[in-house]
C-alpha positions in Angstrom: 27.5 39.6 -43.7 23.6 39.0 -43.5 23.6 42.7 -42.3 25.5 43.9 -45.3 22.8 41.5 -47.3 19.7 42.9 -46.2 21.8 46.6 -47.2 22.3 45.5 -50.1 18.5 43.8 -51.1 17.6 47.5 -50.6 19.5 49.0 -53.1 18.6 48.8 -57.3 18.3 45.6 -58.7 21.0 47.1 -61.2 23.8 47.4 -58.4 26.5 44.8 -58.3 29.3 43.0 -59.0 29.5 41.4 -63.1 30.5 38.0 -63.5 34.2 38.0 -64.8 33.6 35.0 -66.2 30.2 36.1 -68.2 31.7 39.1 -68.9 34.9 38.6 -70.8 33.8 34.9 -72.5 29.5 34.7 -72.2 29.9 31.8 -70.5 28.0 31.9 -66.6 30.1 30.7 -63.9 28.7 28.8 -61.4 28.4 31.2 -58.9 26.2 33.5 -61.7 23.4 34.7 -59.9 24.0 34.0 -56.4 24.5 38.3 -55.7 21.0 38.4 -57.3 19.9 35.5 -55.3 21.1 36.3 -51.8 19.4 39.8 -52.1 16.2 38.3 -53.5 15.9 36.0 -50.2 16.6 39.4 -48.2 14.1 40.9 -49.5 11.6 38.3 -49.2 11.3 37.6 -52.7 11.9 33.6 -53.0 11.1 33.0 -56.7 12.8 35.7 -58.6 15.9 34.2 -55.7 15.5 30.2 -56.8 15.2 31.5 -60.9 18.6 33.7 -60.0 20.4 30.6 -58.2 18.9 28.1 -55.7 22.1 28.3 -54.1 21.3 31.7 -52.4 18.5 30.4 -50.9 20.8 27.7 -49.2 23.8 30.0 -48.7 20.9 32.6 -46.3 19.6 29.9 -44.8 23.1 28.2 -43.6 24.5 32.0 -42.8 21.3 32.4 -40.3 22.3 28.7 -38.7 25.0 29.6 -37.8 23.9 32.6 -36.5 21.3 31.6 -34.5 23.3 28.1 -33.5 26.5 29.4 -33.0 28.1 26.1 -33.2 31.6 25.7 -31.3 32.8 23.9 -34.3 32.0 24.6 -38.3 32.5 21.2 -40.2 32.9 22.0 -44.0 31.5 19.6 -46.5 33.5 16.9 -47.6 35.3 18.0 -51.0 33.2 15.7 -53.2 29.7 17.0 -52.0 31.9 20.7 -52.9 32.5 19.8 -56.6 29.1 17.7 -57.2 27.3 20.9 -55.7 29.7 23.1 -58.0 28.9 21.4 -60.6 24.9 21.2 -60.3 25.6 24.8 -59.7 27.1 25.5 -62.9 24.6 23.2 -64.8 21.8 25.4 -64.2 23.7 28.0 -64.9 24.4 27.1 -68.4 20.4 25.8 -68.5 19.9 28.9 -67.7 21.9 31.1 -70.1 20.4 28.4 -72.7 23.7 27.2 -73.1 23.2 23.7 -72.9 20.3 22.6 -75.4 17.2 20.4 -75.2 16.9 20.9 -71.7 14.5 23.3 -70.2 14.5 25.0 -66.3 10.2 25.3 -66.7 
């Protein structure tokens, strides 16, 4: 997958997958971003990744642990950690999108 990543950081910044979700109702899901995220961190361009999502930073960085570690066993997060980061996630999202208003990412 990091292989297919770093393929895909090289092609145009237009290429991708839309959002279902963004597309049919405006509204970002919480995973809005992350394709532009994951190839930003490829590429080596860490801002323009964090503004896209933070979460592609973490998803690159866990990907090449457990590469490099290889670990006999892969112990998921517990469920609540899964919806609380969800739903940071899709907070920004909608911060983002300027959704949600009075608050501000910068």
């Amino acid at each position: 997958m990091l292989s297919a990543g770093l393929v895909m950081a090289l092609l145009p910044v237009g290429a991708g997958i839309p959002c279902p979700l963004r597309t049919i109702t405006g509204v970002p899901c919480p995973l809005c971003g992350m394709q532009t995220s994951v190839k930003a961190t490829l590429a080596g361009d860490l801002g323009r990744a964090a503004a896209a999502n933070p979460a592609g930073l973490v998803v690159v960085l866990v990907a090449v642990v457990l590469l490099v570690a290889r670990p006999a066993t892969v112990r998921l997060p517990p469920p609540p950690v899964v919806v609380a980061a969800m739903a940071a996630m899709w907070v920004f999202e909608l911060v983002r999108f300027g959704i949600l208003p009075g608050f501000s990412l910068g």
